[in-house]
C-alpha angles and dihedrals in degrees: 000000000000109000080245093071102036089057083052093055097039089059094040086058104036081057095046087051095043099059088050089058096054087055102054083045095056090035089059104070096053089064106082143150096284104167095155103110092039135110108235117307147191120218111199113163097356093298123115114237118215102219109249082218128024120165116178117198130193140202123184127177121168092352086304110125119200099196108198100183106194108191135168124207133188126219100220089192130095094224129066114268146194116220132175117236114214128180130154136262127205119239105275101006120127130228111236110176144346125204130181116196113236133182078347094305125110103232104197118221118246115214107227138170103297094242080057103051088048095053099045089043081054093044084056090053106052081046099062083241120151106247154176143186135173125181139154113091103299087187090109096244076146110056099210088058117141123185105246124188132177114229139187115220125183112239111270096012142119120230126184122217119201109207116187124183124170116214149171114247116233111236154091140280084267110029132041130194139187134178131194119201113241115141106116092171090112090050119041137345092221114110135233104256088208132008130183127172116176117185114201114188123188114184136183094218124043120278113231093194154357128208149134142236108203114028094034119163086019095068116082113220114205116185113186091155136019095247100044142070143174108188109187125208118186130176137163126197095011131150090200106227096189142032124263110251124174130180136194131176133203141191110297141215131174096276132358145200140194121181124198114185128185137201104192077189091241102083119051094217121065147226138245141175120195137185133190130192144173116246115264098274134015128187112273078249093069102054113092122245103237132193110235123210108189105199104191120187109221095170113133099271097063084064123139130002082359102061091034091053097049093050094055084052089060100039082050081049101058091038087062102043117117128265089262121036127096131222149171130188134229125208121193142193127135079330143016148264136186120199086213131355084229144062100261122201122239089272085082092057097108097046083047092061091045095048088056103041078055093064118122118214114226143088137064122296121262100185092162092053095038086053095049092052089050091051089047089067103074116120102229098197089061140083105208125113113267109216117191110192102195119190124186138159107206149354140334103261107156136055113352108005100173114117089210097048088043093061092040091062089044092059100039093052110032118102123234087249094059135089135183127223118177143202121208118201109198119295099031136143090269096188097048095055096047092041086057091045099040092046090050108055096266155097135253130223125200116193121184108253095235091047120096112271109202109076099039085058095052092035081058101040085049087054092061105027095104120047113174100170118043133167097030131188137174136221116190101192115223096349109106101225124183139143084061120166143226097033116206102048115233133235119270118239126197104260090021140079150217112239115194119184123185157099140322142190119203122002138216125103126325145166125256128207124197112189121184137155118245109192092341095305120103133251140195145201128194123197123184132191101027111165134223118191095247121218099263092061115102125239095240095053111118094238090061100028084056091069117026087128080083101078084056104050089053084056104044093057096040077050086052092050097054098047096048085050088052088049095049097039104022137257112324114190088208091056100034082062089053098050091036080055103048085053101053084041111051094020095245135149115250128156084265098046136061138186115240136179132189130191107235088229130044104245090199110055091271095287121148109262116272110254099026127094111235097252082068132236128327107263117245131192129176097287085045102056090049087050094048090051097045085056096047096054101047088043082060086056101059094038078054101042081042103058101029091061078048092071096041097053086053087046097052095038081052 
């Protein structure tokens, strides 16, 4: 081969590699710690453990699930490590206690200022002491949290972990669902040795029936009384494919309410959480006409699948929208653009795809300017509820950019009809969507911005496409209620809910009054009865004990709402306390709380643990953790793209 032409190979194929090499660069930072959709798992060296032993047990009463995971590792290493303990948690469920078994004794975890935590977890370590510690706010604001711990484990040894969160089931009057998260597929290919998952349900009204999706024919169902069920799921040697879902329906009416109160006997007032929901399935008739405002972000960074994505979930969206709502759509960038001025009827479907197929990527992102248009849409002569989706993938960059200034305007501008629901597409101003949803009588969504787009977005336009009760208000007769949140109260949607959590002063039976608009007209429910643990009723009574979750809940989401106020307006010491405070009371996780827990005696002679420096490990909480991630992926991009033009410069100079 004449030199000529092996230059020529050797840059064929330099350029061949090369490419190769890009790819696998850029490829490398998509790949991430995504533990969101996992049963719980250990990370040791960079490598996912399945649990040998992992029981799940359940507990549900009045649509409320109480989820204790019990789960046993093994550190396959002959050194002392410390590995990092993830399992999820379900959107709004609260995490209520962590336990690790030493020396055959559960030693429960105590939530403590988060310096503290850090410095006795610290403490442990130089010691030689068995450990564990968990912080950042474990309440599933984001809904890809997982609760992470970092946890110290002797070489060649099993230890067993006890998780417990507390959470609201999604469902209906007449139908309940929960899901546990067990499909390890995405994570490792080792199996559960042996898996367990018991289900207990314990209902005021009778259950008609039982059953599950996804495990079908697998699941026991045992019935000793109308109102109660224990369905019974076992498996050895498994590498769980799905989630667990199980389902189980009642008797219905329109709309339905169940109330469960609380006296931890410290605090003279009580606590109560209540949640109200239409029966399973309503007349068409029933089912409000709304007036939809789709807010799209096309700036540059939405380019590609993701834009293109994002576009096929709004064209399935329209498609889906009911004989008589309206709509129009908004697209930003630097600017703005609307498709028409006017709510338009679904004989403008059609126009409407094509409009947006006609979209062009490219440009900054203008969320304040892109929101007032929407709000600009309402038709003020209507009643109907005027819904604005609004999607976006990053920061405000044009125009006003201050979170603060952005809600002002909000507030300043909406119109008592509309609502704001938002969608979130990996690094966003997460406070500032859910601020905007949560004062505006919606929800937020947040999707990872490297996971398909089209069928969460539909998932979450189907979740709010038929309200049949808005503008709701409750009157809770001669009980003294006060501390509720969310305020204000939401809209109910056919196969959701309305979940309210607060204070109370007093206690004994009361009536409760729901009042909503259907279709403009008004409607009301009466319930009568409703109980309150009054204050002569001992803490240990059944009828308290039975729900003492409840104290925590209301804590954890007056927690949340601080938080998210400090994060929109900045750090405020008297808030700081509060939350810091919440979090030592009720022994929940907060950004300034963890949970820690110490072995009482040192397992390894009282030696520093092999692997940590003496002043202990580097303390990670939930942004951490991101940010550590994020860095070590793109460090492994560089070792990659490193090494790999290494080769090919020893491959072109041979």
């Amino acid at each position: 081969m004449k030199y000529g032409e092996t230059l020529m190979t050797r840059s064929r194929w330099f350029y061949q590699a090369f490419v190769v090499v890009l790819l696998a660069a850029l490829a490398l930072p998509m790949v991430g710690i995504n533990t969101a959709h996992a049963d719980g798992l250990i990370l040791i060296g960079g490598v996912y453990r399945q649990p040998q032993v992992s029981h799940i047990t359940v507990k549900i009463e009045s649509k409320i699930a109480t989820t204790t995971l019990e789960q046993t590792f093994s550190n396959p290493l002959d050194k002392q490590v410390n590995a990092v303990y993830v399992a999820p948690v379900p959107p709004g469920a609260t995490v209520t206690g962590f336990a690790q078994l030493i020396d055959g004794a559960w030693i429960e975890a105590e939530v403590k200022e988060k310096e503290t935590a850090k410095k006795e977890f610290d403490e442990a370590a130089k010691q030689g002491k068995e450990a564990a510690m968990a912080s950042g706010s474990v309440t599933a604001i984001d809904p890809t949290m997982t609760f992470q711990t970092e946890v110290i484990l002797p070489p060649n040894a099993e230890r067993s972990v006890r998780l417990t969160y507390t959470e609201v089931l999604i469902g209906t009057v007449g139908l309940t669902r929960y899901v546990y998260p067990l499909s390890h597929t995405k994570m490792t290919a080792e199996p559960v040795g042996d898996l367990l998952v018991k289900v207990e349900i314990k209902e005021g009204d009778e259950i008609r029936a039982v059953y599950s999706p996804s495990h079908q024919n697998a699941v026991e169902v045992a019935r000793d009384k109308p109102n109660e069920a224990v369905a019974l799921y076992r498996a050895q040697n498994i590498t769980p494919d799905r989630d667990f879902e199980l389902v189980y329906t009642q008797s219905s009416e329109k709309f339905g309410l169940n109330l469960a109160s609380y006296r931890d006997g410290k605090d003279k007032d009580g606590y109560f959480v209540l949640i109200a929901a239409p029966q399973a399935k309503v007349d068409q008739s029933e089912v409000i006409a709304k007036d939809f405002v789709f807010v799209l972000d096309r700036s540059g960074s939405m380019s590609g699948e993701k834009f293109i994505q994002a576009q096929k979930a709004l064209k399935r969206i329209l498609d889906a929208l009911n004989p008589e709502d309206r709509f129009t759509i908004v697209s930003f960038d630097n600017g703005v653009e609307t498709y028409h001025n006017t709510l338009r009827t679904m004989d403008y479907r059609d126009d409407a795809r094509a409009w947006v197929d006609s979209r062009v990527i490219g440009g900054g992102t203008n969320i304040n300017d892109s929101l007032q248009t929407a709000i600009r849409t309402v038709d003020q002569a209507s009643e109907r509820p005027h819904i604005i989706v609004f999607l976006t993938d990053g920061q405000a960059t044009e125009g006003v950019t201050d979170t603060a200034a952005i809600l002002a305007n909000v507030r300043e501008n909406i119109k008592p009809q509309s609502r704001v629901y938002t969608i979130g597409i990996g690094d966003v101003n997460q406070p500032l969507l859910e601020s905007l949803a949560s004062e505006n009588r919606g929800t937020s969504l947040f999707v990872n911005a490297y996971d398909p787009l089209e069928k969460p977005l539909a998932d979450f336009y189907a979740a709010i496409d038929s309200p049949v009760l808005v503008d709701l208000s409750l009157d809770f007769g001669s009980m003294k209620v006060y501390d509720l949140n969310p305020n204000p109260i939401p809209d109910m949607f056919l196969g959701g809910q309305v979940v309210i959590s607060g204070r109370y002063k007093g206690g004994g039976t009361t009536t409760i009054t729901l009042t909503g608009k259907i279709n403009g007209e008004v409607h009301t429910s009466v319930y009568q009865g409703i109980k309150f643990i009054d204050p002569s009723v001992k803490v240990s009574a059944p009828e308290n004990a039975a729900n003492s979750y409840v104290p925590r809940m209301w804590a954890q989401r007056k927690a949340d709402a601080l938080v998210r106020k400090m994060a929109i307006e900045g750090p405020d010491p008297k808030l700081v306390e509060e939350v810091t405070k919440l979090g030592e009371t009720y022994k929940i996780i907060t950004p300034y709380t963890a949970f820690v827990v110490t072995a009482p005696k040192s397992n390894n002679g009282g030696q520093p643990i092999a692997g940590l420096p003496a002043t202990g490990l580097p303390f990670l909480d939930r942004d951490d953790f991101r940010s550590l991630n994020t860095a070590l992926m793109i460090l492994g991009a560089i070792i990659t793209l490193s090494g790999l033009l290494g080769l090919v410069i020893t491959r072109v100079r041979k």
